[in-house]
Structure formats: structure tokens, C-alpha cells
C-alpha positions as CSV (number, residue, x, y, z in Angstrom):
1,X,111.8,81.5,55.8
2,X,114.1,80.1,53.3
3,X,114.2,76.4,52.1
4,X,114.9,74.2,49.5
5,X,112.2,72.3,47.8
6,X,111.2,70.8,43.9
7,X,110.0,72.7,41.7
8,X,106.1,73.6,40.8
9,X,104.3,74.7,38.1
10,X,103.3,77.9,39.8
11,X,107.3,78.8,40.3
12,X,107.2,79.8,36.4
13,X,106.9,83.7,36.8
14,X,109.4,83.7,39.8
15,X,112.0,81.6,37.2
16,X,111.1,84.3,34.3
17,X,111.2,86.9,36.6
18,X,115.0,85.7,37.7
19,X,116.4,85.1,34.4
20,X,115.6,89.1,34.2
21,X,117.2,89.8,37.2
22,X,121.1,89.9,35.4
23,X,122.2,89.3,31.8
24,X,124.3,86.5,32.8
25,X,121.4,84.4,33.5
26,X,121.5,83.5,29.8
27,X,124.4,80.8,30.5
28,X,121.9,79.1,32.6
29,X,119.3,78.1,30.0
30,X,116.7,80.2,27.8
31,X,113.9,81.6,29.3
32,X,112.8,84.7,28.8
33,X,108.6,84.2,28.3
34,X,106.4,82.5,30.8
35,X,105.9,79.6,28.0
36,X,109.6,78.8,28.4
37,X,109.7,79.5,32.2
38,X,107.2,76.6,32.0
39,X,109.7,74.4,29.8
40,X,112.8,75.1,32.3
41,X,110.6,73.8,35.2
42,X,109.5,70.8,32.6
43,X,112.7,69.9,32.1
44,X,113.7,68.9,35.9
45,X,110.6,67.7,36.7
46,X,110.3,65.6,34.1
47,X,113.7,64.0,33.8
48,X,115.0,60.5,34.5
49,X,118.6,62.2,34.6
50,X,118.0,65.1,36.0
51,X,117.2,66.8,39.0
52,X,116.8,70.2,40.6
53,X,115.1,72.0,43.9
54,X,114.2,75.1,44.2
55,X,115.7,77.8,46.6
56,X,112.4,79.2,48.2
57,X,112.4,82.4,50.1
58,X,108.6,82.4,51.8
59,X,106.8,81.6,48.8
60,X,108.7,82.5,45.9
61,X,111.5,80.6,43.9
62,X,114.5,82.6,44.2
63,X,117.1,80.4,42.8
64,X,118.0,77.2,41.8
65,X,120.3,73.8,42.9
66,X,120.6,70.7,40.6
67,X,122.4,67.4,39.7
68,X,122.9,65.8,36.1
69,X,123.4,62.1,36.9
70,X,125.6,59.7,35.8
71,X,123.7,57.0,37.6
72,X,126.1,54.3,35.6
73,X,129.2,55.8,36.9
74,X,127.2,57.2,40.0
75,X,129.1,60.8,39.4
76,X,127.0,64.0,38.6
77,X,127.1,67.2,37.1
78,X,126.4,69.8,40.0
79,X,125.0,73.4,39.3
80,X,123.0,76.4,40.8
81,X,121.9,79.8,40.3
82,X,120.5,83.0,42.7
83,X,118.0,85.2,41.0
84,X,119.9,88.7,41.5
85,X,118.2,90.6,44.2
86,X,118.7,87.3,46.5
87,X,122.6,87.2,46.2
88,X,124.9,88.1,48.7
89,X,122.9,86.4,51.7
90,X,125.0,82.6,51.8
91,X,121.1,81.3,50.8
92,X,123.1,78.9,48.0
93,X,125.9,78.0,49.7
94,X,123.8,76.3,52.2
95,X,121.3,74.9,49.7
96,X,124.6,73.9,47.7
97,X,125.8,72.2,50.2
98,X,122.4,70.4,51.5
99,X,122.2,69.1,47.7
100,X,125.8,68.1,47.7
101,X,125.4,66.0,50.7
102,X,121.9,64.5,50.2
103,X,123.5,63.7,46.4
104,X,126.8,61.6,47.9
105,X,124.4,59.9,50.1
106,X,120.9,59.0,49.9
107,X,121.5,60.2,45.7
108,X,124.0,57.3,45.5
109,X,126.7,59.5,43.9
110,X,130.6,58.8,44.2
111,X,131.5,62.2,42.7
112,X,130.1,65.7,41.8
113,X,131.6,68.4,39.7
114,X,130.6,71.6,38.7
115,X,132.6,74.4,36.8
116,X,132.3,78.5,37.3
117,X,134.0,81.0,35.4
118,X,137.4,82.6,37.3
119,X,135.3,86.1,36.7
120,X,132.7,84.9,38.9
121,X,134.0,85.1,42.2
122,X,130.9,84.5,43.9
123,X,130.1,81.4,42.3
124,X,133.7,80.1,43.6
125,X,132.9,80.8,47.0
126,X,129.6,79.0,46.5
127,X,131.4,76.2,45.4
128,X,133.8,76.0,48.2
129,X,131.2,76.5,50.9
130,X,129.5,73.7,49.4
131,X,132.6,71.5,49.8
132,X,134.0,71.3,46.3
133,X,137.3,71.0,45.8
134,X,139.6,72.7,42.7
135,X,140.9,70.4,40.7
136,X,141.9,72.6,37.7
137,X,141.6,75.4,35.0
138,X,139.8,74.9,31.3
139,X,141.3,77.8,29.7
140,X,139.1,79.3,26.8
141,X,136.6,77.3,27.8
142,X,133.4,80.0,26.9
143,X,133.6,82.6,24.5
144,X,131.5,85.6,24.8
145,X,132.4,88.7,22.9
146,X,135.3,87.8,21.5
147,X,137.0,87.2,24.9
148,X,137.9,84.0,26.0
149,X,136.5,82.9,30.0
150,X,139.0,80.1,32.2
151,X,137.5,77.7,34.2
């Protein structure tokens, strides 16, 4: 069974284990020891501004769905992540989505944005299963190897 839920303690070796899963992982924060698998999960859970839930696939955190708020401006900064083995199956497209619509409801929100790279294909599609709407380009926008990423 596959749900979404926030984050435990306990998730820590299923968060070290995903930032393993793929390189990229990297862009979405720095984990790679149980200690700061522990931190990650610290950081949503203990956060005024902050807030993420857990993709969980019977048992075991397999990815990730979060807001940044803005609670002033009532906008947030929207963002998610599939441990490798896990992608393919639409499992955060639907959790996007849940967390998109529980955030412009009950989460008081007026606006969310998010940004993916235009080499990452499958985070686009997340993002427009989840409703998002594509407003623009950022050209050079991350570096990585001396090559510039859009977007």
C-alpha cells in the first residue's frame, strides 16, 4: 500500500538509503550518513516554515513531498523527490498533487511554485500531473560541470 504521511525518526535509513539510489539526489540536500539522514528528517519536522510528508510504500519512506511557506504572502515553495528504484510508477504525481491541494486549501496558500531542470523530463511531468502550470525558463540557472542547466 502506498501513502503519504510525516516523517519519523525511524525513516532515517530509508532517506540515506534513497539519497544512494542516483547521484542527482545531491541537489536535494546532503545526506549521505545515518547522522545526517537524521538531520534531513530534523529539519521538516522541526520547522515553523517548513513542511514535508513522506511517500510511504508499506513501511518504508520512498520519497519525499514538501512546502516552504510564505505564510505572510500565503505563497510556498513546492518540491519532491522518488528514491530511484520507486520511479516510473505515477506514486509522486499523486502525492504531488494531494500536497498541492491540501496546501491551497486547508494550508491557506494562494500560490505554489516549484522549478525542475528542462533535463529532467520526469520531474516536468510530475509537475504537470500535479497541476502546476509553466510560467517560464531561468536560463543558467545551476551549474554543474561546467555546463549551464534552464529552468
Amino acid at each position: 500500500m502506498v501513502f503519504v504521511r510525516k516523517f519519523v525518526q525511524a525513516d532515517a535509513p530509508a532517506i540515506l538509503a534513497a539519497f544512494h539510489s542516483d547521484p542527482d539526489m545531491k541537489r536535494q540536500g546532503n545526506v549521505s550518513t545515518l547522522e545526517e539522514a537524521r538531520r534531513y528528517i530534523r529539519q521538516f519536522t522541526d520547522s515553523d516554515s517548513m513542511d514535508a510528508w513522506v511517500v510511504d510504500c508499506d513501511g518504508r519512506a520512498v520519497g519525499l513531498v514538501g512546502v516552504s511557506f510564505d505564510r505572510e504572502n500565503r505563497n510556498g515553495w513546492f518540491f519532491y523527490w522518488m528514491s530511484a528504484e520507486y520511479r516510473g510508477r505515477g506514486w509522486t504525481s499523486i502525492a504531488a498533487r494531494t500536497i498541492a491541494n491540501w496546501a491551497l486549501s486547508e494550508g491557506g496558500m494562494e500560490r505554489l511554485e516549484l522549478g525542475y531542470r528542462v533535463n529532467n523530463p520526469q520531474s516536468a511531468f510530475v509537475a504537470h500531473a500535479a497541476g502546476f502550470i509553466r510560467e517560464g525558463l531561468e536560463r543558467s540557472k545551476f551549474f554543474s560541470k561546467w555546463s549551464a542547466y534552464r529552468c
